[in-house]
DRENDO-1510 file (C-alpha; in Angstrom, 1 decimal, always signed):
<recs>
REC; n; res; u; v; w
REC; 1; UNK; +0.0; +0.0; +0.0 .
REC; 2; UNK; +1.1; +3.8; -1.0 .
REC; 3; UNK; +2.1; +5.9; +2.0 .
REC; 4; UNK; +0.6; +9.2; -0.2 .
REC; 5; UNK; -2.6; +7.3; -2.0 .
REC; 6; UNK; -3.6; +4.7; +0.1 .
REC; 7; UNK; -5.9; +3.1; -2.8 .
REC; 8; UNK; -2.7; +2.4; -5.0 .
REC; 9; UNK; -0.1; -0.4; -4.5 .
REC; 10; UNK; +3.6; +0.8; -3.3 .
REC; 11; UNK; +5.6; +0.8; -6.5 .
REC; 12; UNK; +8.6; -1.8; -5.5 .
REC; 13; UNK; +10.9; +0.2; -7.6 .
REC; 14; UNK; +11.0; +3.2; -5.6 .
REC; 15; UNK; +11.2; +2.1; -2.4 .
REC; 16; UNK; +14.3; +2.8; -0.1 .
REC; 17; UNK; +15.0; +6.0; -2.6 .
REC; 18; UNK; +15.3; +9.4; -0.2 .
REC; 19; UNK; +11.7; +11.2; -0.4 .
REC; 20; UNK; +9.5; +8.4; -1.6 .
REC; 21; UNK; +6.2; +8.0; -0.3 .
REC; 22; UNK; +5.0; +5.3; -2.9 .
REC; 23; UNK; +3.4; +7.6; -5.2 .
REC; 24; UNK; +4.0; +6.6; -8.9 .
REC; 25; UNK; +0.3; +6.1; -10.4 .
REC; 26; UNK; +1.3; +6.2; -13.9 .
REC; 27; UNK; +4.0; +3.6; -13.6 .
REC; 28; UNK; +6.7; +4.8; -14.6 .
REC; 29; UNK; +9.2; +4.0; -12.6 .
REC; 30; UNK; +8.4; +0.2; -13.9 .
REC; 31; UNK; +8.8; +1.4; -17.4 .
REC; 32; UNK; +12.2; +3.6; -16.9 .
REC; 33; UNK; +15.6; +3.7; -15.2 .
REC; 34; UNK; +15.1; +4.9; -11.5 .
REC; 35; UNK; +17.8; +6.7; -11.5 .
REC; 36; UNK; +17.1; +8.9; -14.3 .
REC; 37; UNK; +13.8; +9.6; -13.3 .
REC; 38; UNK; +15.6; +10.6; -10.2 .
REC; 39; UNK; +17.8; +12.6; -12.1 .
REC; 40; UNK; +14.9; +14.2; -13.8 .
REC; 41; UNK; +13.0; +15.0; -10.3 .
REC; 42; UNK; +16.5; +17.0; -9.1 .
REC; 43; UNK; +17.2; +18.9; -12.4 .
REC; 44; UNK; +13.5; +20.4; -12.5 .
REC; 45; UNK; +13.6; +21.0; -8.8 .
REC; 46; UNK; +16.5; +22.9; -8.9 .
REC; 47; UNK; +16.0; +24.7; -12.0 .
REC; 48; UNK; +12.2; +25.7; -10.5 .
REC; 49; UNK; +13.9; +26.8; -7.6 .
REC; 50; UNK; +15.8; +29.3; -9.3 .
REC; 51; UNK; +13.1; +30.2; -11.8 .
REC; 52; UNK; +11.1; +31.0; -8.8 .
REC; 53; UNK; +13.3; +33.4; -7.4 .
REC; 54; UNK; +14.0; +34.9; -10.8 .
REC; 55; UNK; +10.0; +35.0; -11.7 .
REC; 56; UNK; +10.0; +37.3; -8.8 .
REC; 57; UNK; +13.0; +38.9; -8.6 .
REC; 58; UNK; +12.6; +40.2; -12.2 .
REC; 59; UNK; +9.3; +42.5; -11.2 .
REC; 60; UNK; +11.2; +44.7; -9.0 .
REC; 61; UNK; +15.0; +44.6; -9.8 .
REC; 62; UNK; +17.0; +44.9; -14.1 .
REC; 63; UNK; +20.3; +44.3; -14.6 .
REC; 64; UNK; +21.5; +47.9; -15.9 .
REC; 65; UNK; +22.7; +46.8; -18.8 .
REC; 66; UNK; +18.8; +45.3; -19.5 .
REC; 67; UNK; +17.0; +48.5; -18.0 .
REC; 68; UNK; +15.4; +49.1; -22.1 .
REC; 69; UNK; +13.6; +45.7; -21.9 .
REC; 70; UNK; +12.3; +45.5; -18.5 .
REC; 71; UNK; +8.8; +43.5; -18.7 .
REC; 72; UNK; +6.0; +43.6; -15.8 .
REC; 73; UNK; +4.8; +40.3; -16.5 .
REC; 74; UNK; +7.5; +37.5; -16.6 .
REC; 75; UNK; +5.6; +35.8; -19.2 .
REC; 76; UNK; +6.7; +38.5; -21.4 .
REC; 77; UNK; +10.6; +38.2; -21.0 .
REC; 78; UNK; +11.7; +35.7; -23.5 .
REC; 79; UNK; +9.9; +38.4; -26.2 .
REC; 80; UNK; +11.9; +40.9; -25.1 .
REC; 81; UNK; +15.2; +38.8; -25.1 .
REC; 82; UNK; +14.5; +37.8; -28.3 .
REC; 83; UNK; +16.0; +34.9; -30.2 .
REC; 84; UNK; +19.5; +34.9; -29.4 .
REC; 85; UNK; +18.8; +35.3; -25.7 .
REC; 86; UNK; +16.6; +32.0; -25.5 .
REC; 87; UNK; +19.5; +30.1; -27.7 .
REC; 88; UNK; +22.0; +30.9; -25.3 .
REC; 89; UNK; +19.8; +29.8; -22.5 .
REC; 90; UNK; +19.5; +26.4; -24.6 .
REC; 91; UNK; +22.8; +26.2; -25.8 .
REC; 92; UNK; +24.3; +26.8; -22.2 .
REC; 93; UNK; +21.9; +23.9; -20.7 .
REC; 94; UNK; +23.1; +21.4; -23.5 .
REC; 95; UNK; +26.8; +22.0; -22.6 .
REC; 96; UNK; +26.3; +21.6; -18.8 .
REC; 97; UNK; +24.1; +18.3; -19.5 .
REC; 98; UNK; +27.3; +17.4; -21.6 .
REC; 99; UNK; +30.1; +18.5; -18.9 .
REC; 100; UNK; +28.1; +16.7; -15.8 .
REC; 101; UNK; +27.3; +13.7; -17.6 .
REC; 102; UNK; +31.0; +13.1; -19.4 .
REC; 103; UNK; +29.1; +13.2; -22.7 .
REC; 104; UNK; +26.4; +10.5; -21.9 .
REC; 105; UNK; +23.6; +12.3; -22.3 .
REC; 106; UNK; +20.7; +9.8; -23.9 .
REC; 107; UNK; +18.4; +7.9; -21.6 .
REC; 108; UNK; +20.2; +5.0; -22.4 .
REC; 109; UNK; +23.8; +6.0; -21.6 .
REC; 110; UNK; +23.4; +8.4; -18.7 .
REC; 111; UNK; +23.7; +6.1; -16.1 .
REC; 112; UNK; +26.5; +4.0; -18.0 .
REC; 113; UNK; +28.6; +4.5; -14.8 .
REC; 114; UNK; +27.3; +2.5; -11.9 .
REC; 115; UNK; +28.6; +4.5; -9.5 .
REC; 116; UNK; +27.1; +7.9; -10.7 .
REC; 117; UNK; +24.1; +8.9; -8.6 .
REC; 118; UNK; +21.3; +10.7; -9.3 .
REC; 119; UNK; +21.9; +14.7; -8.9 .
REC; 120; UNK; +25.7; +14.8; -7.9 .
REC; 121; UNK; +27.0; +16.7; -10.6 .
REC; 122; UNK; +30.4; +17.0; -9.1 .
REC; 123; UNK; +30.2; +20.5; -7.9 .
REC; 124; UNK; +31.2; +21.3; -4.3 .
REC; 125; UNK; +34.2; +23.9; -4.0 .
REC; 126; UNK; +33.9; +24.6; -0.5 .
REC; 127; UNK; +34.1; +21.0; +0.2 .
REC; 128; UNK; +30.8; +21.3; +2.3 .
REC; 129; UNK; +29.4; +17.9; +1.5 .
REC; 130; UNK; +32.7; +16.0; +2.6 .
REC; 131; UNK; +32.4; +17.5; +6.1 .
REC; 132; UNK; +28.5; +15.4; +6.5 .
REC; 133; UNK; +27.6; +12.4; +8.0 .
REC; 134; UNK; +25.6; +10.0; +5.5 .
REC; 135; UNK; +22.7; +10.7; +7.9 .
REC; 136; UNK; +23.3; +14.6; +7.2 .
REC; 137; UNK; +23.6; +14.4; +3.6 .
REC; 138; UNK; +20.3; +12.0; +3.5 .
REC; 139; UNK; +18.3; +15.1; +5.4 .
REC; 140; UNK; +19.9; +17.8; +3.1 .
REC; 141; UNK; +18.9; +15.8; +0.0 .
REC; 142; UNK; +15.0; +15.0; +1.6 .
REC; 143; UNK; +14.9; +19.3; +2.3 .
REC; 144; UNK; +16.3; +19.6; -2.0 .
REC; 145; UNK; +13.5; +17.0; -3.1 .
REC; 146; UNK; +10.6; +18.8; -1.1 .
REC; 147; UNK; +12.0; +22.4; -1.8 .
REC; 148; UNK; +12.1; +21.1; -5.2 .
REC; 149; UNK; +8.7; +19.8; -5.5 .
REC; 150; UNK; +7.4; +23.2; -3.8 .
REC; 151; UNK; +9.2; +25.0; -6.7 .
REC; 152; UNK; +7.8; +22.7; -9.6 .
REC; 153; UNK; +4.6; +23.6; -8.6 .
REC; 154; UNK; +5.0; +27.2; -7.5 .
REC; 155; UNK; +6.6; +28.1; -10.9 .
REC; 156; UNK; +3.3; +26.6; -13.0 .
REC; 157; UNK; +1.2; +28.6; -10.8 .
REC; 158; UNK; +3.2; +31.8; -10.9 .
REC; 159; UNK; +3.2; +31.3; -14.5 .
REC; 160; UNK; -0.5; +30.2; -14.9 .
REC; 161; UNK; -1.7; +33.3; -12.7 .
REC; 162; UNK; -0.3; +35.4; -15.2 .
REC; 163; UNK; -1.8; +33.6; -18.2 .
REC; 164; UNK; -5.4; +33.9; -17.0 .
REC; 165; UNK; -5.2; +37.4; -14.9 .
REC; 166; UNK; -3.1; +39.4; -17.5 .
REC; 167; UNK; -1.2; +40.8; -14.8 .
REC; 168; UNK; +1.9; +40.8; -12.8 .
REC; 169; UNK; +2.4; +38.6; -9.8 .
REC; 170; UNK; +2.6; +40.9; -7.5 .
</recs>
């Protein structure tokens, strides 16, 4: 039985994985790797996370450099970018998909490494993780998954609100 949906059966792939509650309805975790639906979850958590703060943040602070195409609503900002701006933005997401994954960066060939896990992208200057218990880093990467989630979520709404209302968030 599902810890989150009591009705649905515990999928048996995802148990013993840091923040599962058994909640997998459509099945994929029986259809695809774990660990790069794992992967999947942490990359859209973090970048929500930052598009959250950015959503926001854009309202009421530009760049001096941008100040001419300042947009109320954050819907608006990839017209005012233009083009270009969203390349780079794509461009610069393909090469850091390429850098953290040596090159394997299909489905297939991700995981290629049996050692690689799910999220650790090798970056950790200050040496901040080394200093953690296993029982500390397990807690830090429960607080990512759920901050992540939150984000994932508050993004589409964010973005949604200013779809239907026509206005800025705030």
């Amino acid at each position: 039985m599902s810890k989150s949906l009591p009705f649905l059966t515990n999928p048996s792939n995802t148990d013993g994985l840091i923040g599962s509650v058994g909640f997998d309805p459509l099945g994929f975790s029986d259809t695809w790797d774990i660990k790069w639906l794992q992967e999947a979850e942490i990359k859209h958590g973090r970048v929500s996370m930052l598009a959250t703060v950015g959503f926001l943040a854009s309202q009421f602070y530009n760049f001096p450099m941008f100040a001419s195409m300042h947009v109320d609503d954050s819907n608006l900002a990839p017209t005012a970018i233009g083009m270009s701006g969203m390349m780079q933005i794509i461009i610069f997401a393909g090469v850091e998909e390429w850098r953290t994954n040596n090159g394997n960066i299909t489905m297939e060939t991700m995981f290629s490494d049996p050692n690689r896990v799910p999220g650790e992208i090798g970056f950790d200057p200050q040496g901040y993780m080394k200093k953690k218990s296993e029982e500390d880093m397990n807690k830090l990467k429960l607080q990512e998954l759920k901050n992540g989630r939150l984000a994932m979520l508050a993004i589409g709404g964010m973005i949604h609100h200013n779809f239907v209302t026509g206005e800025p968030l705030l």
